[in-house]
Steps between C-alpha positions, in 0.01 A plus 500: 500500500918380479610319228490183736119568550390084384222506226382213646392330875832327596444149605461471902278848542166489596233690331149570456327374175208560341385271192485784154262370340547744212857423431403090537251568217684687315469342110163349566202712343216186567194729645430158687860475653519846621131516648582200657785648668345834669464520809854342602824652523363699870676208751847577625710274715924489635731290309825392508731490181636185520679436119558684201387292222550738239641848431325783278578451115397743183237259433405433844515804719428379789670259846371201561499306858455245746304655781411386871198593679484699831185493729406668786495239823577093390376303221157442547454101468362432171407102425450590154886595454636282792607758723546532892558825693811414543595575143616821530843676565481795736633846418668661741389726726269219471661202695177312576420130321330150605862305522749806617639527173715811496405795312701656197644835533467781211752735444327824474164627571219237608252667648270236590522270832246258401588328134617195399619367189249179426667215378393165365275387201353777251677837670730583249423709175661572161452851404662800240570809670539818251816675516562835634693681740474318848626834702405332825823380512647857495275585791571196682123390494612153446480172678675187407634211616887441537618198253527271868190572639282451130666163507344415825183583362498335236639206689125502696373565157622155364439308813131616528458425123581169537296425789198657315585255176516209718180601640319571159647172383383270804180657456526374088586121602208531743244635294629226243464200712183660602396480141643155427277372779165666331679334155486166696184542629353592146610167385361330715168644399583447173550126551197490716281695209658273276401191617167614583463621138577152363279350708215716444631486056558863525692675305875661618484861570811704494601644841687860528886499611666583845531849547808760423776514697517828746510838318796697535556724784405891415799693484765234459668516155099509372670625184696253339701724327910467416647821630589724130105423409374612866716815433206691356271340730653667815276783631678829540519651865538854616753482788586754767767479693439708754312273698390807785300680261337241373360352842606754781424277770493170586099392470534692124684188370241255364518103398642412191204275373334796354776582292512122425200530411532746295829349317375149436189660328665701279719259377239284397346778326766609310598098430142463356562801291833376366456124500565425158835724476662356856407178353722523193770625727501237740524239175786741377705514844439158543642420165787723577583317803505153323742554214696719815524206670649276276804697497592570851731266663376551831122326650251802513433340867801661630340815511225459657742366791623872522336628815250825491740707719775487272284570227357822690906575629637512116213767473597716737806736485 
């Protein structure tokens, strides 16, 4: 270890994580909670560390993250999230994909010639990493991307995004005119029962409502949290950064829907478990962020026109 050893994954490596489900509990002393969560914690899967959202504090020891997810082979096509196989970025030595895009280039050791990172709806993760000394990066066990070549992901990232949003929302106005036909068709019946009813001097009956509109999509935003009440939500993640001696060869490296899996359960536990503390946070931040705004001069809109890769660059040294 060097007094430059970083206590903390620098954004751009890639790493190995597996959900601590220990450390994500940690505070929570329901018998029900904790039962609930055996058995999970056992997936592991590669990431990327896309953004620093938050360095370690006395109070909260701990990184927090914006993470990508890296699979072995394309995206599988999923109609439940909107994805195609050609949602994916290869990793080089992997140069493979559907529409020749090219692949990005790691500085570093990557020892595997058949990932990609997966891109589109629902493959990104917020997570808190636990700080310690990360003396891969003495060793030079690390792989990252140069600032050039994350921006060309994440390019692929946006552009896939938005062709899985349009896709979830076509399928929305779809399903709605679907349901405004059945609507129309129900009064129909309705005027049809009703005349019948006068005729025969019956008396109206009260018919049920159209149905709801389409349920969310599982694993995008399903919290509904503002990001200083999701804080304590975020699952902790054991990372390894040595990404050989985690998976020394190239059919070792497994899908990341396990670990998915895995992650979107335990947040729900641990949401259930907290509900009625994040709940007075969220009114608190939200609060916060009302009187804030009365005072700034400039429209809060004008951040969120400040693109992810200079968010991610500002992080980086």
């Amino acid at each position: 270890m060097s007094f430059r050893t970083p206590f903390c994954p620098l954004p751009g490596a890639y790493g190995v994580a597996q959900v601590n489900v220990e450390a994500s509990l940690d505070g929570v002393a329901d018998p029900k909670t904790l039962e609930a969560a055996q058995g999970l914690g056992r997936a592991k899967c590669l990431i990327y560390f896309c953004t620093c959202l938050q360095l370690p504090f006395p109070e909260s020891p701990s990184c927090k993250y914006t993470t990508y997810l890296v699979g072995p082979g394309p995206r599988p096509n999923d109609p439940a999230r909107y994805s195609t196989a050609d949602m994916c970025v290869p990793i080089f030595p992997c140069v493979d994909h559907p529409t020749n895009r090219p692949a990005v280039r790691p500085n570093g050791p990557f020892p595997f010639s058949n990932c990609y990172h997966w891109t589109g709806l629902g493959m990104e993760r917020r997570v808190r990493v636990a700080i310690r000394d990360y003396t891969e990066y003495d060793n030079g066990k690390v792989a990252s991307l140069p600032g050039i070549q994350h921006i060309d992901m994440d390019e692929c990232f946006s552009e896939d995004f938005e062709k899985g949003a349009a896709a979830m929302r076509a399928a929305e106005v779809a399903n709605k005119t679907l349901q405004a036909a059945a609507q129309n068709a129900q009064s129909v019946a309705k005027a049809r029962q009703a005349i019948h009813d006068e005729e025969e001097g019956a008396t109206n009956t009260t018919h049920g409502g159209p149905s709801d509109d389409m349920a969310d999509i599982a694993g995008l935003e399903i919290y509904g949290l503002t990001y200083r009440a999701e804080d304590d939500l975020l699952p902790v993640i054991n990372v390894w950064l040595d990404l050989g001696s985690q998976f020394p060869v190239d059919s070792d490296v497994p899908s990341p829907l396990e670990f998915v899996k895995e992650y979107d359960t335990l947040v729900r536990i641990v949401r259930a478990a907290r509900g009625p503390r994040i709940q007075v946070l969220v009114a608190r931040h939200v609060d916060t962020q009302e009187n804030c705004s009365k005072t700034r001069k400039a429209p809060v809109s004008l951040w969120k026109r400040v693109s992810r890769w200079t968010r991610t660059m500002l992080c980086w040294r």
